[in-house]
C-alpha positions as CSV (number, residue, x, y, z in Angstrom):
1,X,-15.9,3.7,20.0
2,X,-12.9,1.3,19.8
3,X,-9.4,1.6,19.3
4,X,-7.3,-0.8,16.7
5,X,-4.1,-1.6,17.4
6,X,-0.9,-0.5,15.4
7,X,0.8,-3.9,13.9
8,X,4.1,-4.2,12.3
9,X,4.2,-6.0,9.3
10,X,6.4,-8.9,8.3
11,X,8.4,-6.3,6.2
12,X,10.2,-3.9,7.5
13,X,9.1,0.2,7.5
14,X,5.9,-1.3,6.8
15,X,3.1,-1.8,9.1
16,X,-0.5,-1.8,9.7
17,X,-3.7,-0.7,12.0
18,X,-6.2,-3.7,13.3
19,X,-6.4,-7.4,13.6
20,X,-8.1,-8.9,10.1
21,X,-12.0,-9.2,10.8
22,X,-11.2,-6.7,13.6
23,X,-11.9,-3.7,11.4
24,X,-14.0,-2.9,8.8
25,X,-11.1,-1.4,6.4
26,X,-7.3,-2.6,5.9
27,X,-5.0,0.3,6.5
28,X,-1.4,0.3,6.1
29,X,1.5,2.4,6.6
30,X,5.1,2.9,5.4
31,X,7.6,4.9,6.3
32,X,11.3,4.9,4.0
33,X,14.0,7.4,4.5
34,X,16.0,8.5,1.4
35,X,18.2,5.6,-0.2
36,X,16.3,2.5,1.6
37,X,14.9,0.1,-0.7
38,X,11.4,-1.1,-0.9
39,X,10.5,-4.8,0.0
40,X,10.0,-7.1,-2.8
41,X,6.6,-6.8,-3.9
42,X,5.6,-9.2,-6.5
43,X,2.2,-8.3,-9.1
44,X,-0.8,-9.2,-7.6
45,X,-4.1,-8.0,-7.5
46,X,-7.5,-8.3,-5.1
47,X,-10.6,-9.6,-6.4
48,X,-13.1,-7.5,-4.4
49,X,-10.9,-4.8,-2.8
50,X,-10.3,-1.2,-4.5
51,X,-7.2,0.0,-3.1
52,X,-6.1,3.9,-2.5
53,X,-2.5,4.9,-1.9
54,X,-2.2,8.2,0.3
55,X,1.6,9.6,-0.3
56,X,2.0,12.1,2.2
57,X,5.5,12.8,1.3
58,X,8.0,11.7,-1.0
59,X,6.9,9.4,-3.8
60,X,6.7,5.8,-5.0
61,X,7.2,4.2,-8.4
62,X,4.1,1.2,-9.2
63,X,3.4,-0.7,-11.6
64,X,-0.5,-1.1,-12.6
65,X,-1.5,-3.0,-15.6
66,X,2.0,-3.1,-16.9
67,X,2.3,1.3,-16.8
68,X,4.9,2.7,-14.5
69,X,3.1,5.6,-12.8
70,X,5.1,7.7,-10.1
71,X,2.6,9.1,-7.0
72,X,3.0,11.9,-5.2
73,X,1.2,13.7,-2.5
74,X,-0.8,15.9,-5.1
75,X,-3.2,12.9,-6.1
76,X,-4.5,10.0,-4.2
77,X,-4.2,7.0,-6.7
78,X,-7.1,4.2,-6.6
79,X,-6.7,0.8,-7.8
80,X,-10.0,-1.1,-8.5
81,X,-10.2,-4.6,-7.9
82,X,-8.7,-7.2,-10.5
83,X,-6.5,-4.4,-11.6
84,X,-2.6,-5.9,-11.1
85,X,-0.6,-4.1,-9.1
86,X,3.1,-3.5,-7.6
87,X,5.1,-1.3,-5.6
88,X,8.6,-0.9,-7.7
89,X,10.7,1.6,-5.9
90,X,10.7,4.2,-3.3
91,X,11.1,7.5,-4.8
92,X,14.9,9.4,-4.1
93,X,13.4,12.2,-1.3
94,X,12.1,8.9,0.9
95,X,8.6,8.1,1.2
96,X,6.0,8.0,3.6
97,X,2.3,6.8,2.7
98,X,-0.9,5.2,3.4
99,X,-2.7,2.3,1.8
100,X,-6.4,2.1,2.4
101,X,-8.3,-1.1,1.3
102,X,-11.9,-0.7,1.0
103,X,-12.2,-4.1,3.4
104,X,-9.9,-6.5,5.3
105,X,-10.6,-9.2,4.2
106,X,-7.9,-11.4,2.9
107,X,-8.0,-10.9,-0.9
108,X,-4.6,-10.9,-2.3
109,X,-4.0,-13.3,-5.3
110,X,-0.3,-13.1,-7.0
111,X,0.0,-13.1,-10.8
């Protein structure tokens, strides 16, 4: 058994759970209150990593392969790897979510 650590991220309402290497999956967090804005997030995509974005309330507005799609807490949206990806907008009612990447290692690549 071991405990992870809760991190905040560089961005703010955004954070995360375990050092990189430290843990086997990358698992972030965000919490946005009606009206707040969403970080800038520019299209990128992971070469090995499938991602899955929890919403547990609210919504958010991404963009994958060019399609806005608007998620909600009635489906749990996965995002295989090479697929290119952004967070747009934080839907009106606020958000809070999870993002759970099938590893931690660093994997990120900007388009």
């Amino acid at each position: 058994m071991k405990f992870h650590k809760k991190f905040e991220h560089d961005l703010p309402g955004i954070g995360y759970w375990g050092e990189r290497a430290d843990v086997a999956l990358r698992v972030n967090f965000g919490c946005f209150e009606p009206g707040e804005s969403f970080p800038h997030d520019p299209l990128h995509y992971h070469k090995t990593r499938t991602t899955f974005f929890c919403i547990l309330t609210g919504s958010l507005l991404l963009e994958i392969e060019g399609k806005e799609l608007n998620v909600t807490s009635e489906t749990m949206l996965e995002i295989e790897p090479l697929e290119k990806y952004r967070v747009v907008r934080i839907g009106k009612d606020g958000c809070r979510y999870i993002v759970i990447g099938s590893h931690n290692k660093e994997d990120r690549f900007e388009v």
